[in-house]
Backbone as CSV, one residue per row, in Angstrom:
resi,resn,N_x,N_y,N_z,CA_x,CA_y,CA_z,C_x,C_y,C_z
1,UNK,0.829,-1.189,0.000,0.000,0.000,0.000,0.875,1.255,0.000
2,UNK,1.829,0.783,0.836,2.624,2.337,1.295,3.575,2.704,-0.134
3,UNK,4.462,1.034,-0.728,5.212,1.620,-2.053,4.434,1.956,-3.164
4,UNK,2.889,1.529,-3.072,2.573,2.103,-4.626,1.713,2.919,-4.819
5,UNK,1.409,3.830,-3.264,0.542,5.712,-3.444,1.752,5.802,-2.708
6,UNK,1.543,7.375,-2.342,2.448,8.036,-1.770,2.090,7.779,-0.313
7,UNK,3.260,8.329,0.471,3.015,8.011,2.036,1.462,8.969,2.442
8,UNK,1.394,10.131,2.038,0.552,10.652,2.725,-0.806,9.729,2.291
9,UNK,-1.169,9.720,0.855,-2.764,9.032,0.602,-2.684,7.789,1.240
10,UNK,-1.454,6.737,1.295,-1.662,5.785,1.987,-1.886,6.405,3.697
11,UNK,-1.218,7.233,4.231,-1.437,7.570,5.687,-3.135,7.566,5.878
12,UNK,-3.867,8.418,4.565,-4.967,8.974,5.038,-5.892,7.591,4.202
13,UNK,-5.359,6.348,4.149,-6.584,5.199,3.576,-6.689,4.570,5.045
14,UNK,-6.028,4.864,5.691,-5.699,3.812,6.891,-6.965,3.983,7.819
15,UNK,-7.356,2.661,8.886,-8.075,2.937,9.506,-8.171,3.772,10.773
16,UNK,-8.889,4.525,11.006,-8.755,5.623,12.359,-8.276,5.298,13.323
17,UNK,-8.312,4.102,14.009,-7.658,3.682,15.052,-5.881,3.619,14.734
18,UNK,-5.830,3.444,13.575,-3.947,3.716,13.759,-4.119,5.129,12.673
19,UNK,-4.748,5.701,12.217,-4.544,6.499,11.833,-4.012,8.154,13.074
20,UNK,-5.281,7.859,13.839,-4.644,8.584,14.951,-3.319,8.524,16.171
21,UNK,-2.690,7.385,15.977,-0.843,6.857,16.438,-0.077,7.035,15.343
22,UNK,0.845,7.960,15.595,2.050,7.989,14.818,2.939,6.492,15.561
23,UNK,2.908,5.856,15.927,3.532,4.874,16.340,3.068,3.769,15.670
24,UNK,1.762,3.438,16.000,1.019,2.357,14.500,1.448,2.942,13.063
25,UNK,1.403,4.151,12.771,1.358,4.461,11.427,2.674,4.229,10.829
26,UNK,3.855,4.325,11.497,5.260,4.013,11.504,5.069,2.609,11.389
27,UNK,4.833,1.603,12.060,5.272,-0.019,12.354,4.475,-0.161,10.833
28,UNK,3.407,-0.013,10.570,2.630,0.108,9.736,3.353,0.576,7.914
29,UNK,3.612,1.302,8.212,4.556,1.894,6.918,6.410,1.208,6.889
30,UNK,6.651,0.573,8.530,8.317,0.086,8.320,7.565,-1.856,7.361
31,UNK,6.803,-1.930,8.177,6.190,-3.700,8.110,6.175,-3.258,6.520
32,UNK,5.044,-2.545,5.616,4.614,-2.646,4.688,6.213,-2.749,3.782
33,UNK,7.506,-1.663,4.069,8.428,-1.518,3.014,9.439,-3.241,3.189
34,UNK,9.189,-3.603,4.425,10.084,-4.634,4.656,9.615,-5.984,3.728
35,UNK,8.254,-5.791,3.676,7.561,-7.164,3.061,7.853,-6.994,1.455
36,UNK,7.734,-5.807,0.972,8.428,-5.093,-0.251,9.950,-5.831,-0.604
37,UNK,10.625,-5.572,0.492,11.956,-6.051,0.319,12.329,-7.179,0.434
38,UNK,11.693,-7.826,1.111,11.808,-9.556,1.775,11.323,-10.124,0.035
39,UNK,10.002,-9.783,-0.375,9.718,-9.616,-1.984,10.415,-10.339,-3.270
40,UNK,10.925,-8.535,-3.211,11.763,-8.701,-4.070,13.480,-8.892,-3.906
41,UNK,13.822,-9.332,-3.063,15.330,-9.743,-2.394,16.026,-10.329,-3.569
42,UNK,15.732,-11.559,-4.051,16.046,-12.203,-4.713,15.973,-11.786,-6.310
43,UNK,15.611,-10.584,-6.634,15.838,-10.247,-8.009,16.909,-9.207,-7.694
44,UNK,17.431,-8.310,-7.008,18.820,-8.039,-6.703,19.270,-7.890,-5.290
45,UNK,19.765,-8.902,-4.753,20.403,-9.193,-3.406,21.064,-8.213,-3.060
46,UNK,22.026,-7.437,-3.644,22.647,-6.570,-3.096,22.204,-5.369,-2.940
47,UNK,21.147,-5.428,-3.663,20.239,-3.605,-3.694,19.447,-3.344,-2.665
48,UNK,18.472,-4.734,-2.543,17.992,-5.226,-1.420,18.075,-5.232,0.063
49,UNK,19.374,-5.791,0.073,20.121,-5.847,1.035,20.704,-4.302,1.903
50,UNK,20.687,-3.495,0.896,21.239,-2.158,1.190,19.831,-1.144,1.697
51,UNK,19.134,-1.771,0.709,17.756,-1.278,1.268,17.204,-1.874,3.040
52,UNK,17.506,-2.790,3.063,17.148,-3.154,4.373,17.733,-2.645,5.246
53,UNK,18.831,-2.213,5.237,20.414,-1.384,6.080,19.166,-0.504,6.431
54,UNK,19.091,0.333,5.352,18.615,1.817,5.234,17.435,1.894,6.057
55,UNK,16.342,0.974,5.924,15.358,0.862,6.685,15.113,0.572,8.442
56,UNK,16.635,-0.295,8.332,16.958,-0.774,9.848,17.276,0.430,10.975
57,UNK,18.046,1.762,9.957,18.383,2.746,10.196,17.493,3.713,10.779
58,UNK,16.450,3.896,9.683,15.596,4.827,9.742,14.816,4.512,10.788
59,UNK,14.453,2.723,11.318,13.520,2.776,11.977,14.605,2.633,13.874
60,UNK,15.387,2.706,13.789,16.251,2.746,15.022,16.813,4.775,15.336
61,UNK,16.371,4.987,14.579,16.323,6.767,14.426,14.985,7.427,15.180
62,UNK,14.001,6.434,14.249,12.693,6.873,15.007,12.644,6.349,16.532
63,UNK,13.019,4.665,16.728,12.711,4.417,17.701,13.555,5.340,19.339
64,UNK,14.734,5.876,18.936,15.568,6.477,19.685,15.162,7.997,19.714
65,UNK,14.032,8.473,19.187,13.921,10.047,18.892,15.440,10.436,18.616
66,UNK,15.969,10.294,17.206,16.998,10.925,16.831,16.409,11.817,15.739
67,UNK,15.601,11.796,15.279,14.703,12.237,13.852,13.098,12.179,14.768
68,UNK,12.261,13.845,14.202,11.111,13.673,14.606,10.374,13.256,13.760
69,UNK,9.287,12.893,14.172,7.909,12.355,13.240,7.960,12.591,11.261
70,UNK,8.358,14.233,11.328,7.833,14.684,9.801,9.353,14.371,9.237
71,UNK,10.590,14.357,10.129,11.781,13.683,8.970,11.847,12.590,9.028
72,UNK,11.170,11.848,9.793,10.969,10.295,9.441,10.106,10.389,8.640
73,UNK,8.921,10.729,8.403,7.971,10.385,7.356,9.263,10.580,5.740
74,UNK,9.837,11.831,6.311,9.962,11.994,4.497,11.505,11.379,4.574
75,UNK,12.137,10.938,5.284,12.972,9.871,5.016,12.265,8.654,4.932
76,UNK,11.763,8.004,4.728,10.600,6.503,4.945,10.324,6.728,3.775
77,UNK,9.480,7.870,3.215,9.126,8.522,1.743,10.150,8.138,0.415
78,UNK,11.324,8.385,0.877,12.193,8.601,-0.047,13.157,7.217,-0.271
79,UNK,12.782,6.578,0.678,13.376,4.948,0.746,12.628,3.874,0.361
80,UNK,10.986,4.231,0.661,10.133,3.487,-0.460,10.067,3.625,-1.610
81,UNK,10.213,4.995,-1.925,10.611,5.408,-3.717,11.397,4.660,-3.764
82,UNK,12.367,4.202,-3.739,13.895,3.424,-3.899,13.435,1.960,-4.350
83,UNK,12.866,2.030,-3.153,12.631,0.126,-3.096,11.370,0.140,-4.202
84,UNK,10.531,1.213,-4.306,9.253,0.958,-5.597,10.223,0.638,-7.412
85,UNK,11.026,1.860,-7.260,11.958,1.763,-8.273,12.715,0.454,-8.482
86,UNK,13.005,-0.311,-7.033,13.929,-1.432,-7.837,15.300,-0.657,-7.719
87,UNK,16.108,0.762,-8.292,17.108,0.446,-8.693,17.585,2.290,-8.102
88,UNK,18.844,2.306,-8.030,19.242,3.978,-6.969,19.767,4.122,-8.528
89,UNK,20.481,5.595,-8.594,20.568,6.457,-9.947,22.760,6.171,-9.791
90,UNK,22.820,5.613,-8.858,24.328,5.418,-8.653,25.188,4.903,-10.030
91,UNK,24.318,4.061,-10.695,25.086,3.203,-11.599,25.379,3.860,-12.519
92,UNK,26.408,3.514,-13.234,27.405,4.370,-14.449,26.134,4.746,-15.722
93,UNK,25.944,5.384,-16.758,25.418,5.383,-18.020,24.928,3.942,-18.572
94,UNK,26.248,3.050,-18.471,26.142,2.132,-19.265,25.133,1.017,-18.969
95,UNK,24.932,1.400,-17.355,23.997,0.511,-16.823,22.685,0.688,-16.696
96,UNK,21.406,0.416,-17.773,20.766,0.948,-18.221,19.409,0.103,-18.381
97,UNK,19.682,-1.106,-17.966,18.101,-1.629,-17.581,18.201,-2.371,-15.967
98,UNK,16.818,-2.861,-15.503,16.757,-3.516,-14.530,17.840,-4.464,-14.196
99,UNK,18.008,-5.219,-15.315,18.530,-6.562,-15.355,20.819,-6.205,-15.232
100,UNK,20.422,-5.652,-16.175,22.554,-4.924,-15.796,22.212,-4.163,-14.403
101,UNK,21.375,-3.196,-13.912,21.922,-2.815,-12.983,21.551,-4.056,-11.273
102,UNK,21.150,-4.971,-11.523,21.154,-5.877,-10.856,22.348,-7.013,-10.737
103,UNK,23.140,-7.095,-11.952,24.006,-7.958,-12.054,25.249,-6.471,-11.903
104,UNK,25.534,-5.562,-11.944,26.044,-4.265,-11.294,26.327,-4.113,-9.727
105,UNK,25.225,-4.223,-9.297,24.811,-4.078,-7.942,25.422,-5.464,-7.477
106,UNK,25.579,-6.639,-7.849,25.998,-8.146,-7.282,27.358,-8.303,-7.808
107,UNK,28.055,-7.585,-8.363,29.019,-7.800,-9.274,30.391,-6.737,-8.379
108,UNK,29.980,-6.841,-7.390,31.236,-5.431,-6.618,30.808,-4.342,-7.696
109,UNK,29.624,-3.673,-8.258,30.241,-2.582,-8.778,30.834,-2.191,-10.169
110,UNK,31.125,-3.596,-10.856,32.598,-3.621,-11.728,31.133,-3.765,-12.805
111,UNK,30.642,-2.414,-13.555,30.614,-1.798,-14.869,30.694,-3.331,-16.530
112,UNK,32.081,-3.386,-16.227,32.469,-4.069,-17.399,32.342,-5.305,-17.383
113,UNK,32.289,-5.917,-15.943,31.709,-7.742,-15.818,30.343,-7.112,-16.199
114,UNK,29.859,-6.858,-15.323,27.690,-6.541,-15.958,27.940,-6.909,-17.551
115,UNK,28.195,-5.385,-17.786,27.949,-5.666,-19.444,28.310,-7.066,-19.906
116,UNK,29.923,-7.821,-19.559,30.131,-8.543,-20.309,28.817,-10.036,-20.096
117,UNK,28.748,-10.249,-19.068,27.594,-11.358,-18.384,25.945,-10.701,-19.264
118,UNK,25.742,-10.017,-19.570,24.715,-9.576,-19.654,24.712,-9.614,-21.147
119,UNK,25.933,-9.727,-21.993,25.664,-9.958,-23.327,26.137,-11.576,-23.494
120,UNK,26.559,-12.314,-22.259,26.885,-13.728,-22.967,25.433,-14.078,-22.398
121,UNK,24.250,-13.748,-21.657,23.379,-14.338,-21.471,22.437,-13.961,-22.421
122,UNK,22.411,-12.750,-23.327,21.379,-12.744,-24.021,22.196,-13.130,-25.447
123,UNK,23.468,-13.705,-25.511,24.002,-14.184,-26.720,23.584,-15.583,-26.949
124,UNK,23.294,-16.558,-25.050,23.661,-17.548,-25.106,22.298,-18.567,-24.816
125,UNK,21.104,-17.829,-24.523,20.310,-18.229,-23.739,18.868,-18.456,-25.165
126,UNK,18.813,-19.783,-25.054,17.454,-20.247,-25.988,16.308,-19.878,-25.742
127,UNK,15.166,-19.996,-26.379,13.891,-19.570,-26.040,13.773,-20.662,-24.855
128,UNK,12.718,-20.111,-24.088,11.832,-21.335,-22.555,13.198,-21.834,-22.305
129,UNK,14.383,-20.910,-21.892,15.566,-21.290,-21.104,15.250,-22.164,-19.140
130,UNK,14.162,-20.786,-19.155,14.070,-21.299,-17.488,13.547,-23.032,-17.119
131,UNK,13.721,-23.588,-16.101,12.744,-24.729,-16.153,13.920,-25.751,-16.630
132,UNK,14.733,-25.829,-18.048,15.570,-27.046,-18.162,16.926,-26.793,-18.455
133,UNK,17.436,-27.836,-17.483,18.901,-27.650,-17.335,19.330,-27.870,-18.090
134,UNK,19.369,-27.929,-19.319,20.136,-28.584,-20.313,20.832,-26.845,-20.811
135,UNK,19.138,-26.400,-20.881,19.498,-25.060,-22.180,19.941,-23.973,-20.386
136,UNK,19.446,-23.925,-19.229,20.501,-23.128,-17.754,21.671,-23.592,-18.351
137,UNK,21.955,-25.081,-18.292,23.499,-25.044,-18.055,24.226,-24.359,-19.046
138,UNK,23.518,-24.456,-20.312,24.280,-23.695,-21.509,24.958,-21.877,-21.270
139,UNK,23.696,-21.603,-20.380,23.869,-20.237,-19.791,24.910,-20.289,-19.044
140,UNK,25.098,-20.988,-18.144,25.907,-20.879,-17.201,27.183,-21.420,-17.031
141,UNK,27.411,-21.966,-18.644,28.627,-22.397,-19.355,29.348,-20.868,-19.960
142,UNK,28.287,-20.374,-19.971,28.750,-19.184,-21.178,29.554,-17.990,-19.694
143,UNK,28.511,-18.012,-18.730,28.962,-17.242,-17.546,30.041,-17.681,-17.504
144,UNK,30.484,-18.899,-16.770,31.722,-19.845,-16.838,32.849,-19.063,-16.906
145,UNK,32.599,-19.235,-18.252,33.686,-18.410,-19.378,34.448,-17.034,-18.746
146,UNK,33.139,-16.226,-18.100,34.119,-15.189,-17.956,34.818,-14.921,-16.194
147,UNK,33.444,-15.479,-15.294,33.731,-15.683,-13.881,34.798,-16.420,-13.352
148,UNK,34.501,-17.621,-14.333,35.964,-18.671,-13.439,36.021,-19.009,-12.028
149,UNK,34.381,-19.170,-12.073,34.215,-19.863,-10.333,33.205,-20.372,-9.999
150,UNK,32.645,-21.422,-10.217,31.443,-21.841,-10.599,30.450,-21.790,-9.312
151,UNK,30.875,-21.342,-8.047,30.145,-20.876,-6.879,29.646,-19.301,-7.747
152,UNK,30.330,-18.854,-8.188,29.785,-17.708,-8.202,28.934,-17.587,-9.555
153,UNK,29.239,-17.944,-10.052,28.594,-18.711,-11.696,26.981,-19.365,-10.522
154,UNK,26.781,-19.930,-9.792,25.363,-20.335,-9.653,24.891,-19.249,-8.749
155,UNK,25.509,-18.489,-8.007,25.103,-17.019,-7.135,24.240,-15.898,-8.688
156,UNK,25.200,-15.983,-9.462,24.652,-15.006,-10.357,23.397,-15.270,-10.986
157,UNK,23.932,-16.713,-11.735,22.890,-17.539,-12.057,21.365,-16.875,-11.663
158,UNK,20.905,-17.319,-9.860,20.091,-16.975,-9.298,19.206,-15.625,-9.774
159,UNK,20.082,-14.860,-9.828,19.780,-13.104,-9.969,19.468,-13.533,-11.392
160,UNK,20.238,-13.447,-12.252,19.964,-13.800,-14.058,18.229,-14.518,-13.943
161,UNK,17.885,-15.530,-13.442,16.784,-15.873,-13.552,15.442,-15.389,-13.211
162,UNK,15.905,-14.723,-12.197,14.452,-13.585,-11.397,14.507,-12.313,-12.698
163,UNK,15.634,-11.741,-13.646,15.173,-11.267,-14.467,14.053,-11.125,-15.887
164,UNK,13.379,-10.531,-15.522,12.280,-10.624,-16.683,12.561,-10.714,-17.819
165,UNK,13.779,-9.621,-18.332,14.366,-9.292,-19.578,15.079,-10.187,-20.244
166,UNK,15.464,-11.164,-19.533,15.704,-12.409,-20.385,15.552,-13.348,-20.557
């Protein structure tokens, strides 16, 4: 509810009894972004993962009165945008759909593995790839190639498959 209106229309759908606690309306809006993230974890682990930091943050800010009510709302605001998006504006030019900046984000960072993984999977990968190992392993022969570690070749793997785009 909370990632896909904005915080306030979701604040004001809520029912009156937590509508009137800023304390329900908080647990209420941390629960809703976490289930968001728990979600989608597995289509980029590391984005994910950073997102949860951020949230762990925000809500140990509120719980400590380090931040009042209205900069928690619009920090909470601006971290569900994040997690609605899927993806932060950090990544280079080159990284330019869901799917590279996910293998970006799992990749330390390193720009030029993405790209290169991201063109041996759409060089290498047959139609109705998902589902049989024959035409995965072919994929993950081609990864192979450039990783040279086949732990990490089935880590990526993982992420490659929760992508839509290929």
């Amino acid at each position: 509810m909370f990632i896909s209106s904005g915080i306030v229309d979701a604040i004001n759908s809520l029912p009156n009894g937590i509508k009137k606690n800023e304390q329900a309306i908080a647990e209420t809006i941390e629960n809703n972004v976490h289930q968001k993230i728990i979600k989608e974890h597995l289509i980029d682990p590391a984005f994910f993962e950073e997102m949860s930091k951020l949230l762990a943050e925000i809500i140990k800010e509120r719980k400590t009165k380090a931040i009042n009510y209205k900069k928690y709302l619009e920090k909470i605001e601006v971290l569900a945008e994040k997690v609605k998006k899927g993806v932060t504006e950090q990544a280079p030019n080159e990284i330019n759909t869901l799917a590279l900046k996910a293998l970006y984000n799992n990749l330390n960072k390193n720009k030029e593995l993405a790209i290169q993984i991201d063109k041996a999977v759409k060089k290498s990968k047959p139609d109705n790839w998902r589902g049989h190992q024959a035409r995965e392993n072919a994929i993950k022969m081609e990864i192979n190639k450039i990783l040279n570690n086949i732990n990490e070749v089935e880590r990526i793997f993982k992420i490659i498959k929760k992508q839509s785009e290929y």
